[in-house]
N, C-alpha and C positions, 0 to 999 in steps of 0.2 A: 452635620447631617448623619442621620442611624446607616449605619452597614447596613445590606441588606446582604440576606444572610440564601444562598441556593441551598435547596433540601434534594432528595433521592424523588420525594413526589413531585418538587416544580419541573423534575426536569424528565419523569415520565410523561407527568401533563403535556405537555409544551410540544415531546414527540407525538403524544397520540394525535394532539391536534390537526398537528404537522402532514401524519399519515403513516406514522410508522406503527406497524400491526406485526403478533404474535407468526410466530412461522417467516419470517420474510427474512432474507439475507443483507445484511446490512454491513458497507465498506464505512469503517469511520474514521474521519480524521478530527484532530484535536488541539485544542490549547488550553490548558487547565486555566492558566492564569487571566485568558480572556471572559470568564464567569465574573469576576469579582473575587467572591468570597463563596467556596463551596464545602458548607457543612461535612465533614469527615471525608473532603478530599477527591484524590484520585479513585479510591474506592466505592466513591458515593455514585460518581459518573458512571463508572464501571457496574456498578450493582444496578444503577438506572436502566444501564444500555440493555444489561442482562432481562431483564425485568418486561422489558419491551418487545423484545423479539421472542423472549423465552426460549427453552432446552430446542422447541421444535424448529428454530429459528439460527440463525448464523449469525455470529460475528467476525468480521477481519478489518484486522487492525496492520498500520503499518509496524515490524519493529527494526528496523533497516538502522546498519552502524555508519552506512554511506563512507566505506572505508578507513573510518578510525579505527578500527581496530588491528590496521597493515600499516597506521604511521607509525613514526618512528618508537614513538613513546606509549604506542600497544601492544599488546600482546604476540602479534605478528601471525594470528589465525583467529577463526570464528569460532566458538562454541555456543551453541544454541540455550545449553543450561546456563550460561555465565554472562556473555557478552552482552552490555548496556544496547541499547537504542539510543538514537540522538534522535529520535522524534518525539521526547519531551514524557512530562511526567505518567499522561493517561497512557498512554502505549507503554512505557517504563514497568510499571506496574503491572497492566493485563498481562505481560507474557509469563510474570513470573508466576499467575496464580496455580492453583491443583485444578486438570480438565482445560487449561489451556495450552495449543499444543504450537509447536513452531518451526517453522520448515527450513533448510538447509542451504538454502543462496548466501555464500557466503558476505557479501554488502547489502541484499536488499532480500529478506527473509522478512513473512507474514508472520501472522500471531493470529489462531483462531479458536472458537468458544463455539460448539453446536453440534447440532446433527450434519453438516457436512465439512464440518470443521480438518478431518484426517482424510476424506476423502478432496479437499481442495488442495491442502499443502505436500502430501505425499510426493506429489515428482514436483517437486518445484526443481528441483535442483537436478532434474535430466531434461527441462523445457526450456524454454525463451524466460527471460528473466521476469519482463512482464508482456508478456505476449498473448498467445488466444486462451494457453492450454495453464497459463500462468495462475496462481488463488486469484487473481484479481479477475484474468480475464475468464475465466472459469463462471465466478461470480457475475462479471455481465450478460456472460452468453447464457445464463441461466434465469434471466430476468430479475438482477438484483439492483438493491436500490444504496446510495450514498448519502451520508449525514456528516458535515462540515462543521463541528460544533467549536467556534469562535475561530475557524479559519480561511482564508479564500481559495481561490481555483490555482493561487500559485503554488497549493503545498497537494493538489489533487493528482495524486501518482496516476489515475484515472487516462489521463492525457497521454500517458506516455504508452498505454496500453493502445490506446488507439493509435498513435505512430508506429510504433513495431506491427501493427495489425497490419498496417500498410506498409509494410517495410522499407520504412525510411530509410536513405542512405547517410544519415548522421548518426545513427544509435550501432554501434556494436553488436552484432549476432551473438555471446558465449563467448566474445575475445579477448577476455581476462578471465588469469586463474588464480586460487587465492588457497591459501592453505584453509581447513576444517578438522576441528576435533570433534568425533564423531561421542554420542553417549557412551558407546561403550569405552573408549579411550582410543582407539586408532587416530591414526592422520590422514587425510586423504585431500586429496585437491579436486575443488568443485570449481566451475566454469560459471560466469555474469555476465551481463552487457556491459560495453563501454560507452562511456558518456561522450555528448558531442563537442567539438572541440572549442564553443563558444555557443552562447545562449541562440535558442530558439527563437525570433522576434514576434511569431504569430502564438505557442501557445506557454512560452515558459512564465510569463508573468499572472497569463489568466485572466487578468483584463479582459482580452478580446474575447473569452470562450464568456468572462460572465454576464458579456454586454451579448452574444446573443442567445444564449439560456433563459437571458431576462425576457428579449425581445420577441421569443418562440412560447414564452410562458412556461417552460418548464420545470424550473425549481422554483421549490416554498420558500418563505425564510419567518423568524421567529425570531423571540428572544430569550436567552433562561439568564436571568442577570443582566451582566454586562454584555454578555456574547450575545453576536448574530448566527443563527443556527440556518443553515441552509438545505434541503433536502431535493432528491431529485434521484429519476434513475439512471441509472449507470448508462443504457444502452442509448439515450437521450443525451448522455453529456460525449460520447462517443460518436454520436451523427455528429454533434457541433465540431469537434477537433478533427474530422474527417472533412467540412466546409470549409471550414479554414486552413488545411494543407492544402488542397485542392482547387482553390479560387483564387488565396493568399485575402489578405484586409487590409483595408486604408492604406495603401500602395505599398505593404511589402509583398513580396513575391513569391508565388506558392510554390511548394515545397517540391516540385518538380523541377524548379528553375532555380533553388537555395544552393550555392556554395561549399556549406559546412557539411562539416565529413567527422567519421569517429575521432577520438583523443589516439593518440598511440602513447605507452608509458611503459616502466619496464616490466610489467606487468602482461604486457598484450600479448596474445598469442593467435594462431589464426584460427579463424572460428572450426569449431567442430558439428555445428548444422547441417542437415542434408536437408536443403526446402522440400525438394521433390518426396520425401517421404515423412517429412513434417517431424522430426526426430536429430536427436544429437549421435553424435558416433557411439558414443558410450554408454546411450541408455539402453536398458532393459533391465537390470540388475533391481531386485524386490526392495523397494526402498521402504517399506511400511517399518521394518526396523528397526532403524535410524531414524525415524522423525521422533524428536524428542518432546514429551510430555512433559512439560514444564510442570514441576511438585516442588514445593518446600523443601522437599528430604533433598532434593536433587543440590538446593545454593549452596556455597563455600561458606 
């Protein structure tokens, strides 16, 4: 059987189809290797995605090290210019390029490409990790849309934005801190959520959210290769994770009546939120420069 072979055009086509237009803010998640085979790679995807939304248009990608970078056998801090992502090869790549720029959460740090690209990630790292004010949630509330390219609603950080929205009492407020090496060279410790101390049963698999997404008609899906490409908007996949904490599905128990509580590790500390004024103890300090602009000149 011939390989068949993804090109930079099958895979604009496929979005335009889809509904993805110039100017729109687009959250993407990714698996390279669910394409098949894609002509020159992670860069091809990338130049696609670019391509699509255009300069006037937003990209945010996840590039979260999801705490590898505090095990034993890493570095034992974040740096924005250096530190891999473990969200695989597309993400791997976009943050390193010149004009894409990447914000400062020590474990779960964006990557973004655009006209609001410095304007969504600048206080990441004095807000809720992914909360209202978070790139992500920033991106919803501004009516943006998400593209699943070869992967399901289990890898959709999307969800979790909508539980802190609601502030679940299993996600951590800012109750870990983690060491950062800032661009210029300093150290400093920035503040994340803590994870909850055992899985979700209503939204961490995604399952439930993609059976009723489907059911409401809300996302598209496609194909570019072997991947299933799924589109949909943000504030759409956000009602659904909001019905399913709040009713619970197929007899688990909504999220008012759930058990599970944050992780405590040695890491935890107690949160520094103030809800009532929607702000961390620490912020205010002009973070525009510290957010690092990820450039070539900058790698080791």
């Amino acid at each position: 059987m011939a390989k068949v072979v993804v090109t930079r055009e099958d895979i604009v086509r496929v979005l335009r189809d889809l509904g993805v237009r110039r100017g729109m803010g687009l959250m993407v998640h990714s698996s390279l290797s669910a394409f098949g085979w894609v002509e020159g790679g992670a860069e091809t995807v990338i130049a696609a995605l670019m391509e699509a939304v255009g300069p006037e248009g937003t990209l945010l990608l996840p590039s979260f090290n999801h705490g590898a970078a505090f095990r034993p056998d890493g570095p034992g801090y974040y740096d924005p210019r250096q530190t891999p992502t473990t969200n695989g090869r597309i993400p791997d790549t976009f943050w390193r390029l010149s004009g894409v720029y990447r914000s400062l959460n020590p474990t779960h740090p964006f990557a973004a490409w655009g006209k609001n690209a410095l304007r969504y990630l600048e206080n990441h790292h004095l807000t809720l990790t992914l909360g209202e004010d978070s790139p992500l949630g920033l991106l919803a509330r501004e009516g943006g849309y998400q593209l699943n390219l070869g992967t399901t609603h289990h890898t959709s950080t999307a969800k979790h934005v909508a539980e802190i929205m609601r502030r679940v009492p299993c996600l951590g407020l800012r109750t870990e801190e983690y060491p950062v090496r800032l661009p210029d060279g300093r150290r400093v410790k920035h503040r994340t959520w803590s994870w909850r101390e055992r899985a979700c049963p209503l939204t961490d698999s995604g399952e439930f959210i993609d059976r009723e997404m489907e059911r409401r008609g809300w996302q598209r899906k496609g194909k570019i290769g072997q991947a299933t490409v799924t589109f949909f908007r943000l504030w759409d996949f956000l009602e659904v994770v909001w019905f399913l904490l709040e009713n619970g599905y197929e007899g688990h128990l909504p999220c008012s009546r759930c058990p599970i509580r944050p992780r405590r590790t040695s890491t935890s500390v107690k949160s520094d939120w103030i809800e009532e004024q929607k702000r961390a103890v620490a912020a205010g300090a002009a973070p525009r420069e510290v957010v690092a602009e990820t450039q070539a000149a900058f790698q080791p």
